[in-house]
C-alpha positions as CSV (number, residue, x, y, z in Angstrom):
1,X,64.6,114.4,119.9
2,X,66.7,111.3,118.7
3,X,69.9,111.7,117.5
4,X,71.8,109.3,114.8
5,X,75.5,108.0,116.6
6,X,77.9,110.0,114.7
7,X,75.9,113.2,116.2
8,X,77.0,112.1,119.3
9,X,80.5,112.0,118.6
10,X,82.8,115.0,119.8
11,X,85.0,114.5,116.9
12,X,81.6,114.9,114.6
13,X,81.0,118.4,116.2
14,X,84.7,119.9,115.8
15,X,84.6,118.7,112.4
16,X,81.6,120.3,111.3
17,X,82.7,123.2,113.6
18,X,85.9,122.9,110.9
19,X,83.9,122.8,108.0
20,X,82.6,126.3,109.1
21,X,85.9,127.9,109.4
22,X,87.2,125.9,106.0
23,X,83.8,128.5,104.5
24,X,85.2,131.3,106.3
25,X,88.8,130.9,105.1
26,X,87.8,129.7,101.2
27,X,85.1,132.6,101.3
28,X,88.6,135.4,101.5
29,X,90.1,133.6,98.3
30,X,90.8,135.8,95.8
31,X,89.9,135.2,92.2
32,X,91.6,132.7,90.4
33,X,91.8,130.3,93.3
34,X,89.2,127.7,92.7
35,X,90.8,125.2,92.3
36,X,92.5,125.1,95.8
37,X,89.1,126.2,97.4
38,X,87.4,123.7,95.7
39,X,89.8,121.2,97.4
40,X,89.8,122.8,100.4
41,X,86.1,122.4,100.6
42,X,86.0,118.4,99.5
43,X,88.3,117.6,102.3
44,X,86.8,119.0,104.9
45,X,83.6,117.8,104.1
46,X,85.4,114.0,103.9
47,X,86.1,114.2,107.5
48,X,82.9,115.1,108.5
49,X,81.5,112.6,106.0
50,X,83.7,109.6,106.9
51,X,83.0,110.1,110.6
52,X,79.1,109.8,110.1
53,X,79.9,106.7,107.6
54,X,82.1,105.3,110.4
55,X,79.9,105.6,113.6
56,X,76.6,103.7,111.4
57,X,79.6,100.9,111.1
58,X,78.5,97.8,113.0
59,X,82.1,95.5,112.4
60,X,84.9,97.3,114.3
61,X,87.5,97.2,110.9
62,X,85.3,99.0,108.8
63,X,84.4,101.6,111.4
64,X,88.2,102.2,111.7
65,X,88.6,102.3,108.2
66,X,86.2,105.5,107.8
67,X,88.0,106.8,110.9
68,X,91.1,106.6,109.2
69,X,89.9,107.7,106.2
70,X,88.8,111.3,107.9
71,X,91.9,111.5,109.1
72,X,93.7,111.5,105.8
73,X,90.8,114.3,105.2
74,X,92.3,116.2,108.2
75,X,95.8,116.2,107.6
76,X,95.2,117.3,104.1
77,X,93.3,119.9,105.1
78,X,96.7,121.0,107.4
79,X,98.2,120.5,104.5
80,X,96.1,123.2,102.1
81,X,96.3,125.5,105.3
82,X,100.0,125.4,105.1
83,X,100.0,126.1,101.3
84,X,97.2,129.2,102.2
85,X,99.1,130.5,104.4
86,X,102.5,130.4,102.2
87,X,100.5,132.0,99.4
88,X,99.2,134.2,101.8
89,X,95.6,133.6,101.6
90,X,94.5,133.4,105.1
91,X,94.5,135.5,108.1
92,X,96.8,134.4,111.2
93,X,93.4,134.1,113.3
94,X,91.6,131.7,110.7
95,X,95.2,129.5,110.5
96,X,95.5,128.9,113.9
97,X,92.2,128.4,114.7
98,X,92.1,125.6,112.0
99,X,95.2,124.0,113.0
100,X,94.3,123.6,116.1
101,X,90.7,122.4,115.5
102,X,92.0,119.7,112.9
103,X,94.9,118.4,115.7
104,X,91.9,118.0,118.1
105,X,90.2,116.2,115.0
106,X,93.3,114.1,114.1
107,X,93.7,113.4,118.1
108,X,90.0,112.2,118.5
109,X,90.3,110.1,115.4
110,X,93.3,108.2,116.5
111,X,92.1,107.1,119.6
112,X,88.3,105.9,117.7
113,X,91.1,103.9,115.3
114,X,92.8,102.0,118.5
């Protein structure tokens, strides 16, 4: 079977693998909370989105344009896990395991930027 580029990509499989855990997480919001699970959702889906937009890129400034753009994604998803977990809306488990997906994300990202 063929595959398109971005499929390819490591950093296109942990953030799809993210977008999963993203579900997980928004799935335990209580009522009353969509709003923050609705951003949640949008910004996880950005980084997997920007990455696919990114690798189809042919000129190397837009490619690293999309690549950054996903990882503005990332870090704001980092950023709504902090205010979860402050609100206490996520289990230890799901936080960690997010955090460290997204780092791995952010990590990836950086080096496809340079």
């Amino acid at each position: 079977m063929k595959h398109f580029d971005h499929e390819k990509l490591d950093v296109y499989q942990a953030a799809i693998e993210f977008i999963v855990i993203a579900d997980t997480i928004v799935q335990r919001f209580p009522r009353g909370r969509a709003y923050l699970a609705d951003q949640f959702q949008r910004a996880a889906t950005s980084i997997t989105l920007n990455i696919a937009e990114g690798a189809g890129e042919y000129a190397k400034n837009e490619k690293a344009r999309f690549y950054r753009m996903a990882k503005r994604s990332a870090t704001e998803c980092a950023a709504i896990i902090d205010v979860c977990s402050r609100l206490n809306l996520i289990e230890h488990k799901h936080k960690d395991t997010g955090r460290e997906l997204l780092l791995r994300v952010v990590s990836m990202l950086i080096r496809l930027v340079q």
